[in-house]
C-alpha positions as a Markdown table, in Angstrom:
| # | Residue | x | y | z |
|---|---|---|---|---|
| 1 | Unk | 8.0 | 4.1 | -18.6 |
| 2 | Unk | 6.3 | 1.9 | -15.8 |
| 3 | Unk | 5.3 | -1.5 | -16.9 |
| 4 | Unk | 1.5 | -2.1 | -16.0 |
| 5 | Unk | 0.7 | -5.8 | -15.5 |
| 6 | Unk | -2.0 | -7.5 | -17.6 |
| 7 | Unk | -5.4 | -6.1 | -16.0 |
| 8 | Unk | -8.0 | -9.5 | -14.9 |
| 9 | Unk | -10.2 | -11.2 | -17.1 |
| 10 | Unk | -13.6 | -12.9 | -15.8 |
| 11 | Unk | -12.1 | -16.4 | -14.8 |
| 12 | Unk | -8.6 | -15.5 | -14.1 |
| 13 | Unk | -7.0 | -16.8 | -10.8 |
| 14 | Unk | -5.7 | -14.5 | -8.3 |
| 15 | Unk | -3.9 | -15.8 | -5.8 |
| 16 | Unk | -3.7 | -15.6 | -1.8 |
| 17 | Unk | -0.9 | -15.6 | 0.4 |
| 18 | Unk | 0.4 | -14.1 | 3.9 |
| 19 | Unk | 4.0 | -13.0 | 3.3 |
| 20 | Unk | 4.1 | -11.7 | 6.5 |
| 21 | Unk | 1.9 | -12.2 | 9.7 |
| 22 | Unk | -0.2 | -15.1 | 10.9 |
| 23 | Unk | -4.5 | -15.0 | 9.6 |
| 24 | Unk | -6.6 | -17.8 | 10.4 |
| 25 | Unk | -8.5 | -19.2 | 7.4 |
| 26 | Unk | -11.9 | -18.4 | 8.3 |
| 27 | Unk | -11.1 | -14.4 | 8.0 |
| 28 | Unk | -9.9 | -15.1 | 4.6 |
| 29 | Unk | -13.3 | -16.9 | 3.5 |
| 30 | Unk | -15.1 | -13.3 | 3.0 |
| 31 | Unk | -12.4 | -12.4 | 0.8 |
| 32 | Unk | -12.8 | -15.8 | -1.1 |
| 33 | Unk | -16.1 | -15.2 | -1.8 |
| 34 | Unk | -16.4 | -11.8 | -3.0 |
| 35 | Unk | -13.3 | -12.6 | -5.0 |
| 36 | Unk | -15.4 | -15.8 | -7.0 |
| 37 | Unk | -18.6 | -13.5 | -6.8 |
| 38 | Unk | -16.8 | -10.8 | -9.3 |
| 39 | Unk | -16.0 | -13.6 | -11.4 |
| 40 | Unk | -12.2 | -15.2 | -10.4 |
| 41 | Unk | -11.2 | -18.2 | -9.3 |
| 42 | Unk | -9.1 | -18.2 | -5.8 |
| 43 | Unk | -5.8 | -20.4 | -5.3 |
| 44 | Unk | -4.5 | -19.9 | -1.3 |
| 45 | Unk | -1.6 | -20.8 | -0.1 |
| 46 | Unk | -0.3 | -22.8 | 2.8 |
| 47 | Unk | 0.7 | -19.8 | 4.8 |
| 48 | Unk | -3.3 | -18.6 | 4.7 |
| 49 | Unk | -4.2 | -20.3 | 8.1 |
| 50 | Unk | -0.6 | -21.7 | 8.6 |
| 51 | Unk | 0.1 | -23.8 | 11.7 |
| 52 | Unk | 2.5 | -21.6 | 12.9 |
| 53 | Unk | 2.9 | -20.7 | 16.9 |
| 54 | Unk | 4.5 | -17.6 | 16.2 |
| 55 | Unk | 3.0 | -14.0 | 15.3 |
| 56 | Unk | 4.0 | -15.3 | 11.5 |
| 57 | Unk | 1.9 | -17.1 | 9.2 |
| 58 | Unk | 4.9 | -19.3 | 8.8 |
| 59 | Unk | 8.7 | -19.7 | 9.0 |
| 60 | Unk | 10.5 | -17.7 | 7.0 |
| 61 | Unk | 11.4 | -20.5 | 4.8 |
| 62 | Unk | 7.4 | -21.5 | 4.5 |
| 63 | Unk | 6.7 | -17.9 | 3.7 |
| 64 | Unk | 8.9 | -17.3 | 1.0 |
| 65 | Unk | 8.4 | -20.9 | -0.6 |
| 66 | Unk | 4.5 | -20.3 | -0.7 |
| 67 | Unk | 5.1 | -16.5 | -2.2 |
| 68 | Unk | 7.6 | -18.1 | -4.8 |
| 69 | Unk | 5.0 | -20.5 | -5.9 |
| 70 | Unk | 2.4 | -18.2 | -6.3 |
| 71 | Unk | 4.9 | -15.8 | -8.3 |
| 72 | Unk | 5.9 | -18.3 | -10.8 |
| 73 | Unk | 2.9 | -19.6 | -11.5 |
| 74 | Unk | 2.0 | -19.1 | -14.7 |
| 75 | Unk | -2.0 | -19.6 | -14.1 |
| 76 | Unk | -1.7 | -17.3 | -10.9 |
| 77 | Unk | -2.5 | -13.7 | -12.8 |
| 78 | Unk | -2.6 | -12.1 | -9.3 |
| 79 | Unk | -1.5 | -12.0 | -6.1 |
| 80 | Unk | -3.4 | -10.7 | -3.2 |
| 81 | Unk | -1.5 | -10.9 | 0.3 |
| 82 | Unk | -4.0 | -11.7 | 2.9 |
| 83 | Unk | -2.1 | -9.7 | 5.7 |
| 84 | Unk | 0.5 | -6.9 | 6.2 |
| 85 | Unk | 1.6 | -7.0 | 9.5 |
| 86 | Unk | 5.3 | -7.3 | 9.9 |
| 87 | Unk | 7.6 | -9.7 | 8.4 |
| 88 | Unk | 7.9 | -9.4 | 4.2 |
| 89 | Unk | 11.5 | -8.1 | 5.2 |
| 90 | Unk | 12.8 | -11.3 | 6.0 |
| 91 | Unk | 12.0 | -12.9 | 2.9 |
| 92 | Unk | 12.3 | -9.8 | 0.9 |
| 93 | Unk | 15.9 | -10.4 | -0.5 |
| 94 | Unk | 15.8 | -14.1 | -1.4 |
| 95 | Unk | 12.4 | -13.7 | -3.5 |
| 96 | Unk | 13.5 | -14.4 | -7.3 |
| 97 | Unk | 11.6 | -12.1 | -9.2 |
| 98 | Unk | 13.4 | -12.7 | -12.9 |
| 99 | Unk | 9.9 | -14.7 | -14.3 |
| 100 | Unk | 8.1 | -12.2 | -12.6 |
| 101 | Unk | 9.9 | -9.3 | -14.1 |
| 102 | Unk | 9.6 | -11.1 | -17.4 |
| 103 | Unk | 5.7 | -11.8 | -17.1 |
| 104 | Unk | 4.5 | -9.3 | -14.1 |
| 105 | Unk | 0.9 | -9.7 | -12.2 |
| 106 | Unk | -0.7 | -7.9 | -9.8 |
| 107 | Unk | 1.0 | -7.6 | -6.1 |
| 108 | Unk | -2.1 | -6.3 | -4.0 |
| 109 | Unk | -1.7 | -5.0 | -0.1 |
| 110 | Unk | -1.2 | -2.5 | 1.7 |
| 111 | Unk | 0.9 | -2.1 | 5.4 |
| 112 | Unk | 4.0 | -4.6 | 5.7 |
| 113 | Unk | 3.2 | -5.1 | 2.0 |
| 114 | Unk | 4.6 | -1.7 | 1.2 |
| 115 | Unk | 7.8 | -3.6 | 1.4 |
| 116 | Unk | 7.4 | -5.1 | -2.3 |
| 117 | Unk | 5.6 | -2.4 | -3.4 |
| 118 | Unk | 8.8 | -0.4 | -3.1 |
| 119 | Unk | 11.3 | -3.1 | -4.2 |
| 120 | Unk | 9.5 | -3.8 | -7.4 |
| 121 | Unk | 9.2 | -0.4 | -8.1 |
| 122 | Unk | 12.7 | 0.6 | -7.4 |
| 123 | Unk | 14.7 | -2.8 | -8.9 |
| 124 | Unk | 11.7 | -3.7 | -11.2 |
| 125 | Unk | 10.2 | -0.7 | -12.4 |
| 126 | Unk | 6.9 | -2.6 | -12.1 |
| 127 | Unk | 3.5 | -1.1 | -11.0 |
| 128 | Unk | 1.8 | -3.0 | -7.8 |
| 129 | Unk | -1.5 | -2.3 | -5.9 |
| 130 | Unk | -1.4 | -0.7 | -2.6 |
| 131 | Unk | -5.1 | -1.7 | -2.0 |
| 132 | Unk | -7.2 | -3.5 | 0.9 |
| 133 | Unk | -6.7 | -7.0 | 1.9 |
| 134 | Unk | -8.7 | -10.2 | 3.0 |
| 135 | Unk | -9.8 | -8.5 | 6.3 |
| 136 | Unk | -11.7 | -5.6 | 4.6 |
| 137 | Unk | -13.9 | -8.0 | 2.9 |
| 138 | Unk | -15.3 | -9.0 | 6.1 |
| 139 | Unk | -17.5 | -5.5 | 6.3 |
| 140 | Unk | -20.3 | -4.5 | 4.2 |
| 141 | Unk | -20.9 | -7.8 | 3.3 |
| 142 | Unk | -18.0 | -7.0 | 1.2 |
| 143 | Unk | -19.3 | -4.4 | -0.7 |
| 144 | Unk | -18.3 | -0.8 | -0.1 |
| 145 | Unk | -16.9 | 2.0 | -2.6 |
| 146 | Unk | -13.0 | 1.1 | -1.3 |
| 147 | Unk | -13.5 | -3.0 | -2.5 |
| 148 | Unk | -14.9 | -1.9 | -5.4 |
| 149 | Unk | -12.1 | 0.7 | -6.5 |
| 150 | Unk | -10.2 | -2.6 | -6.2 |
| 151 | Unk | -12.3 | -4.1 | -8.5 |
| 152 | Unk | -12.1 | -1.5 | -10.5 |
| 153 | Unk | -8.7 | -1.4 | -11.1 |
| 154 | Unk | -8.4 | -5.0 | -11.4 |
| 155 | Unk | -10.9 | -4.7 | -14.5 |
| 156 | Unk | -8.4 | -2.0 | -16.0 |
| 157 | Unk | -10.1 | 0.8 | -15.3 |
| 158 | Unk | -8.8 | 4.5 | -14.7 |
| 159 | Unk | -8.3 | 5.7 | -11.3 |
| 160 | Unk | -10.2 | 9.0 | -10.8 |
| 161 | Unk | -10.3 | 10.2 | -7.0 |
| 162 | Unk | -12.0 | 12.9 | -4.7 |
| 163 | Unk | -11.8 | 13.8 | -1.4 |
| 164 | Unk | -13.3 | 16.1 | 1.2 |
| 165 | Unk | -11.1 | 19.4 | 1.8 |
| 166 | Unk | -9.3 | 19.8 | 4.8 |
| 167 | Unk | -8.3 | 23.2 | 6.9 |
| 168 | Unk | -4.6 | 22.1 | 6.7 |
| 169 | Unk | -4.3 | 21.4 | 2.7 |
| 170 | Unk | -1.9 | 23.3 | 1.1 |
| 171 | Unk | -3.3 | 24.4 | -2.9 |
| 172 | Unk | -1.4 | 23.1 | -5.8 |
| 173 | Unk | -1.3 | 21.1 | -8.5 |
| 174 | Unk | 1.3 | 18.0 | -9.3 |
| 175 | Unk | 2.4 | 15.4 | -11.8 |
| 176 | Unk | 4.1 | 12.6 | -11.5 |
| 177 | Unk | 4.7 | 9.0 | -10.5 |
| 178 | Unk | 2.6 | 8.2 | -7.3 |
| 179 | Unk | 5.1 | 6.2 | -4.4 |
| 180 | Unk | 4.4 | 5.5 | -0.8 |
| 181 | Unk | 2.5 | 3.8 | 1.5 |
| 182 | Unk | 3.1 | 2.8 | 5.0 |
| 183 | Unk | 5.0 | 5.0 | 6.9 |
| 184 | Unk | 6.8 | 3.4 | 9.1 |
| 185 | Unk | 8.1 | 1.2 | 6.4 |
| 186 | Unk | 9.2 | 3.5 | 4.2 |
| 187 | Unk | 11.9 | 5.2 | 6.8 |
| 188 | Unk | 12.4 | 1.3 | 7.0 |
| 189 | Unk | 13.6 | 0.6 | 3.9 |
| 190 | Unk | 15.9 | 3.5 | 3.9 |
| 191 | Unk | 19.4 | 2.9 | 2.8 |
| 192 | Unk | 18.1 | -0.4 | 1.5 |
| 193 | Unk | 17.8 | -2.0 | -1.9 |
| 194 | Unk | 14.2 | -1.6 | -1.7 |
| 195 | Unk | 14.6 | 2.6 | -1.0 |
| 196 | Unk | 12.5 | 4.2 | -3.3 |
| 197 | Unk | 13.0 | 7.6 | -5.2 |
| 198 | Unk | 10.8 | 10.6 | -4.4 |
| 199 | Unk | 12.0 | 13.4 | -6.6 |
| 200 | Unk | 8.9 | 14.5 | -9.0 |
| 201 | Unk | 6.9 | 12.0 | -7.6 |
| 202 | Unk | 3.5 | 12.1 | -5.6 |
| 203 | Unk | 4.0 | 10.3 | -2.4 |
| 204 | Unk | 1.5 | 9.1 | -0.2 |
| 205 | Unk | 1.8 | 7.9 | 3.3 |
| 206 | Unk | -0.4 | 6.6 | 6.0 |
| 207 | Unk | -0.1 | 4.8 | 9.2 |
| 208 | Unk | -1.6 | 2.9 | 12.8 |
| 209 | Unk | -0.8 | 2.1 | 16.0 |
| 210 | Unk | 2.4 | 4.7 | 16.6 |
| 211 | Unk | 3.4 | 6.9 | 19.3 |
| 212 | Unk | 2.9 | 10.6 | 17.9 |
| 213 | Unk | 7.1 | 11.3 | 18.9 |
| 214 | Unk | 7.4 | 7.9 | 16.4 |
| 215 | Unk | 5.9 | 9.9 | 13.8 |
| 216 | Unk | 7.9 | 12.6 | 14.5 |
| 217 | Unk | 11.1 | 11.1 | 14.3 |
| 218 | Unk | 9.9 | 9.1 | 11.5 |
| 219 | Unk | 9.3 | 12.1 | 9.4 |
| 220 | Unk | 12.1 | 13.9 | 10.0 |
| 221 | Unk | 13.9 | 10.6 | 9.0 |
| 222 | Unk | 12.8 | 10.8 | 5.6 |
| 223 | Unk | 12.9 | 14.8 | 5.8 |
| 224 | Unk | 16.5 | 14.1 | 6.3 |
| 225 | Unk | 17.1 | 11.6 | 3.7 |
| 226 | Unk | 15.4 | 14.3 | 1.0 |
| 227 | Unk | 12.9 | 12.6 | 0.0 |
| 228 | Unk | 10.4 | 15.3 | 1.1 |
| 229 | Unk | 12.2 | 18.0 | -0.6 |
| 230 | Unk | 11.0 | 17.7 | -4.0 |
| 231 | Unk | 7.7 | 15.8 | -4.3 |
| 232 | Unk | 5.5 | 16.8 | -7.3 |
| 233 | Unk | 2.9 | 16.4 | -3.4 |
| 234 | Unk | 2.3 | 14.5 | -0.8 |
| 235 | Unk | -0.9 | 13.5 | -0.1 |
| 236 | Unk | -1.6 | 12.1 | 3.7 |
| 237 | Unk | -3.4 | 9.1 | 4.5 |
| 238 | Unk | -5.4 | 8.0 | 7.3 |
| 239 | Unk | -3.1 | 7.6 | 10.7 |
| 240 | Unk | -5.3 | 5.3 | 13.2 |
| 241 | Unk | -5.4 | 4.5 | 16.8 |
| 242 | Unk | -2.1 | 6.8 | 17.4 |
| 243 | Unk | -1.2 | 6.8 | 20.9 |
| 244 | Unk | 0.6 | 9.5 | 23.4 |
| 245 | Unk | 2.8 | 9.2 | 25.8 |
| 246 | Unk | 2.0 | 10.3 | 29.2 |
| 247 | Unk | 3.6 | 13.9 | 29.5 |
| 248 | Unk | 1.5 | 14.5 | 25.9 |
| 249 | Unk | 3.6 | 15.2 | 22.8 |
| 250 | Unk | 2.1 | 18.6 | 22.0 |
| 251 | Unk | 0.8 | 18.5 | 18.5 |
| 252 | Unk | -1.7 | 16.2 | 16.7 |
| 253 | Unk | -0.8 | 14.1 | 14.1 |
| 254 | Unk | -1.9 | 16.3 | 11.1 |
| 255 | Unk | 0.0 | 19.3 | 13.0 |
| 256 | Unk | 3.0 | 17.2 | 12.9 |
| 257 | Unk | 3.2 | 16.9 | 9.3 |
| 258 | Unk | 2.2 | 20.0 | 9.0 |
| 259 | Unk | 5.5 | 21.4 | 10.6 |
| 260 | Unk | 8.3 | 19.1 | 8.9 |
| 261 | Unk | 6.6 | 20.1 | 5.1 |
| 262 | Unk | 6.2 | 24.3 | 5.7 |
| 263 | Unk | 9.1 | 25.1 | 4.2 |
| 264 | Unk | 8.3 | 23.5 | 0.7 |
| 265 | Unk | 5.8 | 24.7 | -1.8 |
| 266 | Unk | 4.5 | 21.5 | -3.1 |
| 267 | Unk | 0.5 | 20.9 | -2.6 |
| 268 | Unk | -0.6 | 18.8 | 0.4 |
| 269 | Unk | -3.7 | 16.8 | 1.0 |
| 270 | Unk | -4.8 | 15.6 | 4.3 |
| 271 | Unk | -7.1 | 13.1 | 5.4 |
| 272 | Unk | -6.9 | 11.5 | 1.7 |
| 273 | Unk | -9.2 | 7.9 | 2.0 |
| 274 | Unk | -5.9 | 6.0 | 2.1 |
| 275 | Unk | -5.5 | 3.7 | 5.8 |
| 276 | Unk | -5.3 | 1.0 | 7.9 |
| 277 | Unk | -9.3 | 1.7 | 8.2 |
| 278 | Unk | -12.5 | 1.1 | 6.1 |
| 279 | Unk | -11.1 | 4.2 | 4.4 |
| 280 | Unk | -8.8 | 2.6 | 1.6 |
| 281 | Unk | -8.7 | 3.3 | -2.5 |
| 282 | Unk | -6.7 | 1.4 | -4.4 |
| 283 | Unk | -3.9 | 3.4 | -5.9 |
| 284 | Unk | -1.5 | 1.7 | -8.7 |
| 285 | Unk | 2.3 | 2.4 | -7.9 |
| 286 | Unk | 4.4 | 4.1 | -10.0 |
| 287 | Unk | 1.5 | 5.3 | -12.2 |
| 288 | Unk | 1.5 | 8.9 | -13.4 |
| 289 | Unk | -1.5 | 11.1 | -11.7 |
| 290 | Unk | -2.2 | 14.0 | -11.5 |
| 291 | Unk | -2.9 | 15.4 | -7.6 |
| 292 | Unk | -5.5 | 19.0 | -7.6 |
| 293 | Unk | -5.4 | 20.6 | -4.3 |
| 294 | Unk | -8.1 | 23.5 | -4.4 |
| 295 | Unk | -10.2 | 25.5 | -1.9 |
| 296 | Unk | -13.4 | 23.3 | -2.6 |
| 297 | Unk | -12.1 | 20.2 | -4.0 |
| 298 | Unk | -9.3 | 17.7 | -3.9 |
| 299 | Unk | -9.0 | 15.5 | -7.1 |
| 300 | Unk | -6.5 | 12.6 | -7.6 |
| 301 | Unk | -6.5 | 10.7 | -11.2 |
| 302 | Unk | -4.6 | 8.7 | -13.8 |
């Protein structure tokens, strides 16, 4: 059975660090303060603002020391990485996680952060948050329905999602552990001690910035690999700011999908409020839902 860590209490610390690339301080003060206003105290790390000169918030070495400290500290009760990006590889490996796995907390991200979403799953068997991160704070005045399905969650609350309907969704209903997140990380971690399982499990996905052909390839990567073959569903994210190449690839992104899944029986949502946009739930790893694909309704819950 997963092992759910210790949900917040009202003056508990969480923790903020950027295991991966660079975010200047002031972007992070939003995040701060929204964080103190639902009643936590903040502790951030040296790699929040770091003087690096490189696209990293730090040297490897900096990076891994700052998320070490944060892990074993014992008045840290959750970690919330400031930025994805790329670069939680690196350190990945060399990250001691036996305290951790002894006394677990919170991991929160989403993006390069998929990264120890799926190690801890897979090595740890320990639930994380794939949820938004300092920069979403800085809308709304931080306060929109996706920060406060953090907030829920962080106050131990069940997890109970809808959706619009989309023309492509395939009907169904699923069970079963939900596993995912960025795409193009989790063809990444392929072959890898951070690989995660996908048989009877509900996996999500969701992506930015790629070349459609990219997504292609990248789904046929993991088609290859079996993970697609049998999902309890899939449920599919946002995918922003894709880009084409100039002779166009010849499907959208959604049609793409589409054509690597058609020969499974599984249900399918598209367009679920899961991204690199404003557009992000937070969904706890590894927890058992239950994903509802009908004609008028889509309905994720714990």
């Amino acid at each position: 059975m997963i092992k759910t860590p210790p949900f917040l209490q009202k003056g508990d610390t969480i923790g903020l660090v950027c295991p991966a690339g660079y975010m200047p301080v002031e972007k992070v003060q939003a995040c701060i303060r929204v964080l103190q206003e639902w009643g936590y105290t903040t502790k951030t790390g040296i790699t929040v603002g770091g003087n690096s000169e490189t696209y990293f918030s730090g040297t490897d070495e900096e990076r891994l020391i700052d998320f070490q400290k944060m892990l074993d500290d014992d008045n840290v009760k959750a970690i919330l990485c400031a930025r994805g990006g790329y670069g939680t590889t690196r350190i990945i490996d060399k990250i001691k996680f036996k305290k951790f796995a002894e006394q677990p907390k919170w991991i929160i991200g989403f993006s390069d952060i998929t990264v120890l979403h799926s190690h801890l799953y897979s090595n740890y068997y320990i639930s994380s948050l794939h949820a938004p991160m300092a920069a979403a704070f800085n809308e709304d005045n931080g306060v929109n329905e996706f920060l406060g399905s953090l907030k829920n969650v962080l106050e131990g609350k069940k997890i109970k999602y809808q959706c619009p309907v989309h023309e492509r969704n395939r009907k169904g209903e699923g069970i079963g552990e939900l596993v995912g997140g960025n795409l193009a990380l989790l063809a990444h971690l392929i072959g890898t001690d951070s690989d995660i399982k996908t048989k009877g499990r509900i996996l999500f996905i969701e992506d930015t910035g790629e070349y459609l052909y990219n997504i292609d390839r990248m789904m046929y990567q993991v088609k290859r690999n079996g993970k697609l073959s049998k999902l309890a569903g899939l449920i599919v994210g946002g995918f922003t700011d894709m880009k084409d190449t100039e002779r166009p690839f010849g499907k959208t992104i959604y049609e793409i999908i589409e054509d690597v899944v058609k020969d499974y029986d599984y249900p399918v949502c598209y367009n679920f409020p899961v991204s690199h946009g404003k557009e992000n739930y937070a969904l706890k790893v590894g927890v058992g839902y239950k994903l509802k694909v009908t004609r008028n309704k889509v309905s994720l819950e714990e």
